[in-house]
N, C-alpha and C positions, 0 to 999 in steps of 0.2 A: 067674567063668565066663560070666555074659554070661543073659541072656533064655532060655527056649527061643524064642521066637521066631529070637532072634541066634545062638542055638547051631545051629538047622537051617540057616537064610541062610548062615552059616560053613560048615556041611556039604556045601550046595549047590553053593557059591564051591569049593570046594577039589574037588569032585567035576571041576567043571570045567575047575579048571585040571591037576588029574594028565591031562586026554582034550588039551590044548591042549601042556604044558609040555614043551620040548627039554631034550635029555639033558644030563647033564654033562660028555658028551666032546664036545658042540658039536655031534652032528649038526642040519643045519636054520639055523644061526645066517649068515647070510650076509654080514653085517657082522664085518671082519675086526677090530677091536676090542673087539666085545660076544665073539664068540670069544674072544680072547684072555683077557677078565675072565673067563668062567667055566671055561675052561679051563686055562690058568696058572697064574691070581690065587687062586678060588674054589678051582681044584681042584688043589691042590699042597696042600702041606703046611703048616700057619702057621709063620712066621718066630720067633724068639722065645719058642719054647714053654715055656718057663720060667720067662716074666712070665706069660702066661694061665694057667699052672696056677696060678697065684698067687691070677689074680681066679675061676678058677673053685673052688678052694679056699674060698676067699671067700663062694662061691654057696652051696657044701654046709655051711658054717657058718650060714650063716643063715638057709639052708633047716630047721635046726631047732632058730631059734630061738623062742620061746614070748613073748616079750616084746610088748607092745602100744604102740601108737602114735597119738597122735591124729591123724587125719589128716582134712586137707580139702581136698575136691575141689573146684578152683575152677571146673572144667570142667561140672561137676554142681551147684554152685553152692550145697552143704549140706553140713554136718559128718557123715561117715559116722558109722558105729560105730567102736570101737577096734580096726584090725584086729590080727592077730598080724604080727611080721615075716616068717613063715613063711608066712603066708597070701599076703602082697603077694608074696613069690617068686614062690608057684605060681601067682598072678594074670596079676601085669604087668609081672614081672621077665624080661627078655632070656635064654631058653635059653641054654644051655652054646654050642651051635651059630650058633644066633645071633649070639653072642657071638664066634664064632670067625669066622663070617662078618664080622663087622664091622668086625675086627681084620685082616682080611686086606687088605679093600677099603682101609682108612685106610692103612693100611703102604703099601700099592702107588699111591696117591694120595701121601702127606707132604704135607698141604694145611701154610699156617702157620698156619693157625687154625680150630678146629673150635668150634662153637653148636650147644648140644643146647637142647631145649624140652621137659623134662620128665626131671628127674633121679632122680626115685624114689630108689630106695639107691644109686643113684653105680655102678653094676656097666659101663653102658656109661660114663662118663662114663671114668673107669678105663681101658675097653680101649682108648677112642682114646687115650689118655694115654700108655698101657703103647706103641701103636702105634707114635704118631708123640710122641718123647720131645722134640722141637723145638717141638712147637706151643704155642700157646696156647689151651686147651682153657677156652670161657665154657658156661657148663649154669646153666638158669632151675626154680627149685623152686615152686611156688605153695603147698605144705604148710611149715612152718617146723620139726613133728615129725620129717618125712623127710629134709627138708633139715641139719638136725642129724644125722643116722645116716647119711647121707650123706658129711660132714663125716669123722666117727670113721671110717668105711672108707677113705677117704683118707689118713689117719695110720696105720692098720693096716698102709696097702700102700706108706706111705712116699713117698705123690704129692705133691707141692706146686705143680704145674703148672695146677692147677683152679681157675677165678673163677666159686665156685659163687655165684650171685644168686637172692635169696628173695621172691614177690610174684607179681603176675600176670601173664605175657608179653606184651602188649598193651601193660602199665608199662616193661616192661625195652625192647620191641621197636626204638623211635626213635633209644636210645643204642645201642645193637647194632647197627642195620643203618647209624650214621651210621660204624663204626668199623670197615666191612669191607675187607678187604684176599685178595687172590685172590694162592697158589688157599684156598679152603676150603670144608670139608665141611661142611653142614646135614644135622641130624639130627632131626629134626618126631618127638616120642615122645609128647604130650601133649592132652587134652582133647578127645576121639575124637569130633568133632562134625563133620558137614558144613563149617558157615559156617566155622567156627576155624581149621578145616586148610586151607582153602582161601585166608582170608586172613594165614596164617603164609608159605605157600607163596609167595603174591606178592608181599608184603614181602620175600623173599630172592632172587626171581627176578630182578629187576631187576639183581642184581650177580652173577651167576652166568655166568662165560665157561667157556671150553673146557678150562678146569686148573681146574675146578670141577665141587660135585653135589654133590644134595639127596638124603639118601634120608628115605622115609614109613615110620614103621613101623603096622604093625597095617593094612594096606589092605584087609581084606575082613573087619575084624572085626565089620563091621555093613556093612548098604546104607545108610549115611549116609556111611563110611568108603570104600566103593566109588564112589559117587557123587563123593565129594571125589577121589576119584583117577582118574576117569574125566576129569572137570572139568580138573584139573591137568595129565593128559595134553594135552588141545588146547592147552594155552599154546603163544604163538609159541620158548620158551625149550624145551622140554621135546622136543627131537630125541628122546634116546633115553628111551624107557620101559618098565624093568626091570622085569619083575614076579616076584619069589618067590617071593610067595603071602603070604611072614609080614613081609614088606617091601617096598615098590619104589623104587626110583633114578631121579632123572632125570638126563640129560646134557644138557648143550648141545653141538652142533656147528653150525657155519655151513653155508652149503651143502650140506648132506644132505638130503636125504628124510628123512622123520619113521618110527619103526620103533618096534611096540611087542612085546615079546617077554616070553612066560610062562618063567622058568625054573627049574631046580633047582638045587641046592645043597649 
């Protein structure tokens, strides 16, 4: 759950952005593209609803389950305590919603290849999988307990499409970013720190055109995480900048004006 420091900061952040955030039927949105994502894409109905009820099935299984894990935060840089699996859901496991937000965007993208940084129990790794059944989906674990439980929900859900890699992003990042191919989605889920996220971000910008995009999760779960995504915004790459609240997306487009937009979802 985060600090009470971080949990007020988060309170703050989101008070904010409900007084800033455009509707879901696009009033406000003037760009006739970010229209179209949250009003189409985001807000139609998911594709496929029968592979997500799958991984969301998935969620509520594990949401109660009791079993301990050792896990180590390389981001934190210390071996926590054992948590439960059930704990990690309600922590830092992608909402159902989320989830379904995520699933929509990848579907309506088909990148050939999606790179997640931080696979925890494999729940989104799964939905881009479920999404876009073409791709090639690479996801980086730095726990080797989670990364195992990760692995077993993968055979649950009958994916083989996953090049799940175990270690510290930083190790994996040189071979990944020399093996990119466009379009593809970056998914940055991991290590909630200022500097991390900032230089995760630029090590993929560089290969990011206009059939591509980054999204950030967790951008305002701290002012370190705000900060990073404040930062990430001014890149010359980062045209458009989606904000959530529980996510944000960059775009590239050429020739645009740079546009930054609070929305719902």
């Amino acid at each position: 759950m985060g600090t009470i420091k971080q949990q007020s900061h988060r309170l703050l952040s989101f008070l904010y952005f409900q007084l800033h955030a455009k509707s879901r039927k696009g009033y406000g949105i003037h760009s006739p593209f970010v229209f179209h994502l949250v009003t189409e894409v985001l807000g139609s109905n998911p594709p496929h609803v029968t592979e997500l009820k799958k991984i969301e099935q998935l969620r509520q299984q594990l949401a109660v389950d009791n079993r301990t894990v050792d896990f180590y935060d390389l981001g934190a840089g210390h071996w926590k305590h054992h948590p439960r699996i059930k704990d990690l859901i309600k922590r830092s496991a992608s909402s159902p919603r989320k989830l379904r937000a995520l699933f929509k965007i990848a579907h309506y993208l088909q990148p050939d290849k999606v790179i997640e940084l931080g696979t925890s129990l494999g729940l989104s790794a799964l939905t881009f999988a479920k999404a876009c059944p073409s791709a090639r989906i690479i996801t980086v674990e730095g726990s080797p307990s989670l990364a195992r439980e990760a692995e077993d929900n993968f055979r649950k859900l009958g994916v083989t499409s996953i090049d799940l890699r175990v270690g510290a992003f930083e190790d994996w990042l040189p071979e990944i970013t020399s093996q990119i191919t466009s379009p593809i989605l970056i998914f940055i889920d991991g290590n909630h720190r200022y500097q991390a996220t900032v230089n995760y971000f630029n090590a993929f910008a560089t290969w990011i055109d206009t059939r591509s995009c980054i999204i950030i999760d967790d951008i305002h779960w701290s002012a370190e995480m705000e900060k990073a995504w404040h930062e990430i915004c001014l890149h010359p790459k980062s045209t458009f900048c989606l904000d959530f609240f529980d996510f944000g997306i960059i775009f590239y487009r050429m020739n645009t004006a740079k546009s930054h937009y609070y929305l719902r979802y």
